[in-house]
N, CA and C atoms as a LAMMPS dump frame, in Angstrom:
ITEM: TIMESTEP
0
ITEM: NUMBER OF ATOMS
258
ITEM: BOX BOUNDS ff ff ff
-5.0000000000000000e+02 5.0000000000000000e+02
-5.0000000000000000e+02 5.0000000000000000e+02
-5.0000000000000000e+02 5.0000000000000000e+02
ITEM: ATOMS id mol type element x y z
1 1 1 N -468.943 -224.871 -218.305
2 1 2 C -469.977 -224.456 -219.235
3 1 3 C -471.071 -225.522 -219.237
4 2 1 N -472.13 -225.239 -219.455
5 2 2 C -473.595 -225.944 -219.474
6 2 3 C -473.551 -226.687 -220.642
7 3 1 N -473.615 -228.354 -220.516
8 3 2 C -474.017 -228.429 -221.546
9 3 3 C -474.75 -228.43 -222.918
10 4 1 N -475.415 -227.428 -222.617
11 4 2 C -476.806 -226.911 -223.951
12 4 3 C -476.084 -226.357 -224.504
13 5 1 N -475.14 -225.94 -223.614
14 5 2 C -474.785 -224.478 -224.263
15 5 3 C -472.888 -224.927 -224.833
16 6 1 N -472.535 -225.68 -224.389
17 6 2 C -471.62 -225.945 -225.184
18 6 3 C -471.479 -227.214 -226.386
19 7 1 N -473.093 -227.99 -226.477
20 7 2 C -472.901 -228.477 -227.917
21 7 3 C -473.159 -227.437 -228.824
22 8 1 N -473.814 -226.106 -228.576
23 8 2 C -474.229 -225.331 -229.586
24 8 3 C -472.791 -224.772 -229.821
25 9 1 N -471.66 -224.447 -228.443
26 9 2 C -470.411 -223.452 -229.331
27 9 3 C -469.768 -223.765 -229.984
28 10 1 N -469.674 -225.365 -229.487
29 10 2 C -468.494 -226.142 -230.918
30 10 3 C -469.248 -226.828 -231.782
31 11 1 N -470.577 -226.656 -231.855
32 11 2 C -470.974 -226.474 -233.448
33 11 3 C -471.078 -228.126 -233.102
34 12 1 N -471.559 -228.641 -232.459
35 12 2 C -472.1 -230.242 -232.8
36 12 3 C -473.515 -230.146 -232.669
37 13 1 N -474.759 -229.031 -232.222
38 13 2 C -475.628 -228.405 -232.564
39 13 3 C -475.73 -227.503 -233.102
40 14 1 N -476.731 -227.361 -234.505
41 14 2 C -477.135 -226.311 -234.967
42 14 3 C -477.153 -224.938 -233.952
43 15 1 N -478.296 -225.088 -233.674
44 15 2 C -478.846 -224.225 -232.305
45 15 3 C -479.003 -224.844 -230.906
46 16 1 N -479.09 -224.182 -230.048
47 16 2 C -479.313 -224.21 -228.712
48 16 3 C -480.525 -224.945 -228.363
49 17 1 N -481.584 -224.155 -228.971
50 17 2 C -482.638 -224.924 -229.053
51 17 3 C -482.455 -226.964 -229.45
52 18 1 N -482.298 -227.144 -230.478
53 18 2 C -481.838 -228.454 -230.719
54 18 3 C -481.275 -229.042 -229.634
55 19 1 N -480.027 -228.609 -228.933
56 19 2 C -479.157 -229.315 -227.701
57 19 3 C -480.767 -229.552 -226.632
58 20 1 N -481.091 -228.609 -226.693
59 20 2 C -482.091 -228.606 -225.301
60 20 3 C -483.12 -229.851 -225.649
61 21 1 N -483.731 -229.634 -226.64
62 21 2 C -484.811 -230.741 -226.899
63 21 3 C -484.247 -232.145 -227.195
64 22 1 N -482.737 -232.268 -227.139
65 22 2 C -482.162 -233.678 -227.44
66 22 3 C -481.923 -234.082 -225.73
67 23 1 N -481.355 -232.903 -224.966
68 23 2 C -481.31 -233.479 -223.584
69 23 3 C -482.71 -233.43 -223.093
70 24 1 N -483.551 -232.769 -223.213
71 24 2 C -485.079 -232.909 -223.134
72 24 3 C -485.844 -233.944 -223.226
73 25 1 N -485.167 -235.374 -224.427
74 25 2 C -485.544 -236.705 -224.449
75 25 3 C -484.515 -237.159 -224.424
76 26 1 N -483.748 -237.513 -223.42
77 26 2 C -482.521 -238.199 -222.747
78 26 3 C -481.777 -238.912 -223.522
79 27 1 N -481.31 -238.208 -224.738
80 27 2 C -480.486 -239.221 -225.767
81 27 3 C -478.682 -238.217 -225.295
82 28 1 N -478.828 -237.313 -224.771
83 28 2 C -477.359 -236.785 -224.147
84 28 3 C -476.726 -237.601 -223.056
85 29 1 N -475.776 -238.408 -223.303
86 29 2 C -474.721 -238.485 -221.536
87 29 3 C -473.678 -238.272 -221.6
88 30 1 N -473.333 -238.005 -220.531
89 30 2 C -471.61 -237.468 -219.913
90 30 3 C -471.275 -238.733 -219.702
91 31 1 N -470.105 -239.052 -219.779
92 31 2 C -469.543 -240.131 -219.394
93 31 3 C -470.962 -241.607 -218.512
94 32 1 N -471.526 -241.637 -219.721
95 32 2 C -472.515 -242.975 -219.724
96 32 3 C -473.342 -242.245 -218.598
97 33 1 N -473.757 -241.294 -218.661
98 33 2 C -475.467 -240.967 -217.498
99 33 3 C -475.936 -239.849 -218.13
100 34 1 N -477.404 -240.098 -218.188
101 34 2 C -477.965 -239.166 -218.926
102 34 3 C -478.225 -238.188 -218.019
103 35 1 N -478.065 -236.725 -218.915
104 35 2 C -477.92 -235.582 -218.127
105 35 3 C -479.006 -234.368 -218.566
106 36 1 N -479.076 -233.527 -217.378
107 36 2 C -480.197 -232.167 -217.513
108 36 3 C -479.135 -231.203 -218.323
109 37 1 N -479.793 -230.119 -218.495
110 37 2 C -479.267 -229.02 -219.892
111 37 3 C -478.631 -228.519 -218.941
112 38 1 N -478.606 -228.629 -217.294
113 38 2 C -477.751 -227.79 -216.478
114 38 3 C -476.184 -228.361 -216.29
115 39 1 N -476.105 -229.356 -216.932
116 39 2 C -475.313 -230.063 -216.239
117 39 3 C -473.831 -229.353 -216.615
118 40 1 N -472.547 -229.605 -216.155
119 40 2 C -471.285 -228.55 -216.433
120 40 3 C -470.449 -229.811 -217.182
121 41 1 N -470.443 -229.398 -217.935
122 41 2 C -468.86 -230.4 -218.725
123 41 3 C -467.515 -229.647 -218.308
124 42 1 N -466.661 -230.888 -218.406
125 42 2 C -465.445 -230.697 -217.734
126 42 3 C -464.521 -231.355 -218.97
127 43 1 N -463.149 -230.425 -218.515
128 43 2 C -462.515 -230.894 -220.19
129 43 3 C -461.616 -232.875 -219.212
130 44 1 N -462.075 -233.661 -220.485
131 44 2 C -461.505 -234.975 -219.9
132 44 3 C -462.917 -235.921 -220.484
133 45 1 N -464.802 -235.301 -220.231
134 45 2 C -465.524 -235.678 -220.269
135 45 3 C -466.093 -236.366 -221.194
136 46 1 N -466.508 -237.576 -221.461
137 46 2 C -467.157 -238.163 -222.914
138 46 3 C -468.13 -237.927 -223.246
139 47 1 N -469.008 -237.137 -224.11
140 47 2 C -470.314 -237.393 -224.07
141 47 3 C -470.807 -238.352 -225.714
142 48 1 N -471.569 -238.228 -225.121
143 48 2 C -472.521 -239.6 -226.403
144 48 3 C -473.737 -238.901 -226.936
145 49 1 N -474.323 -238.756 -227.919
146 49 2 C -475.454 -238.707 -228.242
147 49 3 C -476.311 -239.729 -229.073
148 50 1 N -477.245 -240.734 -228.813
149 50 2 C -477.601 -241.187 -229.439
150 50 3 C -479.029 -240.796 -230.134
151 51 1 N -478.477 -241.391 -231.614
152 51 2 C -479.387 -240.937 -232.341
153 51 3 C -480.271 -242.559 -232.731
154 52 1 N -481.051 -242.232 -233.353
155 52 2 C -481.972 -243.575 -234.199
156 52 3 C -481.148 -244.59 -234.396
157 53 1 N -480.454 -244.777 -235.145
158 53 2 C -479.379 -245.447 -235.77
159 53 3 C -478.071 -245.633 -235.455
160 54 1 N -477.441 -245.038 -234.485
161 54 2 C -476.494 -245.024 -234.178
162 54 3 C -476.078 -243.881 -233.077
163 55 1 N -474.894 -243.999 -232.345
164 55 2 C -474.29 -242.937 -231.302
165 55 3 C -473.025 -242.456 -232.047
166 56 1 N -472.613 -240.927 -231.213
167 56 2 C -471.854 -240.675 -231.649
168 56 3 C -470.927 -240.249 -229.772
169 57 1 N -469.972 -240.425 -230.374
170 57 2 C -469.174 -240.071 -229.27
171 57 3 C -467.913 -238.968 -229.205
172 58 1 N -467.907 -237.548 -228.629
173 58 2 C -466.769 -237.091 -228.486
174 58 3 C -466.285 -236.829 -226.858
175 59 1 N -464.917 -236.334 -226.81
176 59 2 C -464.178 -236.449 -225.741
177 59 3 C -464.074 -234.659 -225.335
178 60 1 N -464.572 -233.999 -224.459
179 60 2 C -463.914 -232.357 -224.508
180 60 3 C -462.486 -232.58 -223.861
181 61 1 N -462.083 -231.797 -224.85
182 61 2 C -460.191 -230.819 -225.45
183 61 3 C -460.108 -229.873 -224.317
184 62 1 N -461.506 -228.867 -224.565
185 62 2 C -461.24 -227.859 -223.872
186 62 3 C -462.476 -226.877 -223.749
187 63 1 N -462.766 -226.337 -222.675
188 63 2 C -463.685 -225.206 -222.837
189 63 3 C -463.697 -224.128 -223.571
190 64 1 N -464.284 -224.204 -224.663
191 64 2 C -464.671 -222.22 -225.208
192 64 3 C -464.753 -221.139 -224.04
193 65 1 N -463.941 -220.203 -224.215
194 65 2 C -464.197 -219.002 -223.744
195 65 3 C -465.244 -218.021 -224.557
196 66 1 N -465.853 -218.622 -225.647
197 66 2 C -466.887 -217.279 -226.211
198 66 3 C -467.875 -218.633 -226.202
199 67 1 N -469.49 -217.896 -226.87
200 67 2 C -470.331 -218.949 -226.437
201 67 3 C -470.115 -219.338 -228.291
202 68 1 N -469.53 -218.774 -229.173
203 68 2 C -470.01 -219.796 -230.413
204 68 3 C -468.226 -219.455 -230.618
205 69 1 N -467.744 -220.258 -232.034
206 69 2 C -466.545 -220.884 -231.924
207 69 3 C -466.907 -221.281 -233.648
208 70 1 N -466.189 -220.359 -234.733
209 70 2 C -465.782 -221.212 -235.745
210 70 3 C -466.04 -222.765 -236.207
211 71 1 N -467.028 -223.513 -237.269
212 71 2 C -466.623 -224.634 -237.349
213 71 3 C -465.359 -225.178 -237.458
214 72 1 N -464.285 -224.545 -238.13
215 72 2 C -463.065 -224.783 -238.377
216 72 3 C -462.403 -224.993 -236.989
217 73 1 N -462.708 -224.31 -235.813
218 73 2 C -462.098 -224.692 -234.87
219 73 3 C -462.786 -225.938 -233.862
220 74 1 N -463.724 -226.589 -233.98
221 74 2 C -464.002 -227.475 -233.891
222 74 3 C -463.141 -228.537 -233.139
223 75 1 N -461.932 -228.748 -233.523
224 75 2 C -461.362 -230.073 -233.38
225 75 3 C -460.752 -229.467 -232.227
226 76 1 N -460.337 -228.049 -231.775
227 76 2 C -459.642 -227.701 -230.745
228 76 3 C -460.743 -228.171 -229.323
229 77 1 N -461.799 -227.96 -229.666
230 77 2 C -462.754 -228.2 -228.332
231 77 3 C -463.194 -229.701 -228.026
232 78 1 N -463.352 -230.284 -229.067
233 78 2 C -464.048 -231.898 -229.065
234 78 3 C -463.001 -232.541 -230.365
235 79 1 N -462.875 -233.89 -229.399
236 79 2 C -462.291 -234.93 -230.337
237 79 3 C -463.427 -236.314 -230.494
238 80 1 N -463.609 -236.414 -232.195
239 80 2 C -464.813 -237.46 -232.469
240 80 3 C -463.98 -238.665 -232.058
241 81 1 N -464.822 -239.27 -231.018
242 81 2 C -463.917 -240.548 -230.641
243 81 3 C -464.494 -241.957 -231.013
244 82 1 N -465.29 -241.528 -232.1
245 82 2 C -465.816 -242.833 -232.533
246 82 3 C -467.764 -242.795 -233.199
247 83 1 N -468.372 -244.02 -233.468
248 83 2 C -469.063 -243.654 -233.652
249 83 3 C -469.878 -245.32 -233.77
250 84 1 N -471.176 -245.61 -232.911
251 84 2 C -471.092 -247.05 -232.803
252 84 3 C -472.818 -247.102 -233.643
253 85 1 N -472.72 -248.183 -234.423
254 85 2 C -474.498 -248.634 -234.786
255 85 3 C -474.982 -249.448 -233.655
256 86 1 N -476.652 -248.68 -233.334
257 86 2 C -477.084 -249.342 -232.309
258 86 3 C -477.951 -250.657 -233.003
């Protein structure tokens, strides 16, 4: 799955839109490299987003099979693996 499109299913983006304009100004990476909205996550992968103030980091569990996904199920797809002040 693309990643635009899978911060929007497990709900760590609002919208789609949002994912796109955050990888749009290179604050998205996969395992430490910043990446295009095409890029495919793989379950094992870290990604980071940094924000102003701080990064956040989760690990993918697993791929969604639908494109949106319950907040409640959340923890099945991404595990928060931390969270660092820049």
């Amino acid at each position: 799955m693309r990643i635009d499109k899978f911060l929007n299913a497990v709900n760590i983006t609002k919208r789609r839109a949002i994912a796109e304009d955050m990888l749009k100004e290179k604050i998205v990476f996969i395992n430490a490299v910043s990446v295009k909205k095409a890029k495919e996550v793989k379950v094992g992968d870290t990604i980071e987003i940094k924000y102003l103030e701080y990064s956040d980091f989760f690990k993918v569990l697993q791929i969604p099979a639908t494109k949106s996904t319950p907040k409640s199920k959340q923890s099945e797809y991404v595990e928060r693996i931390g969270e660092n002040n820049v």
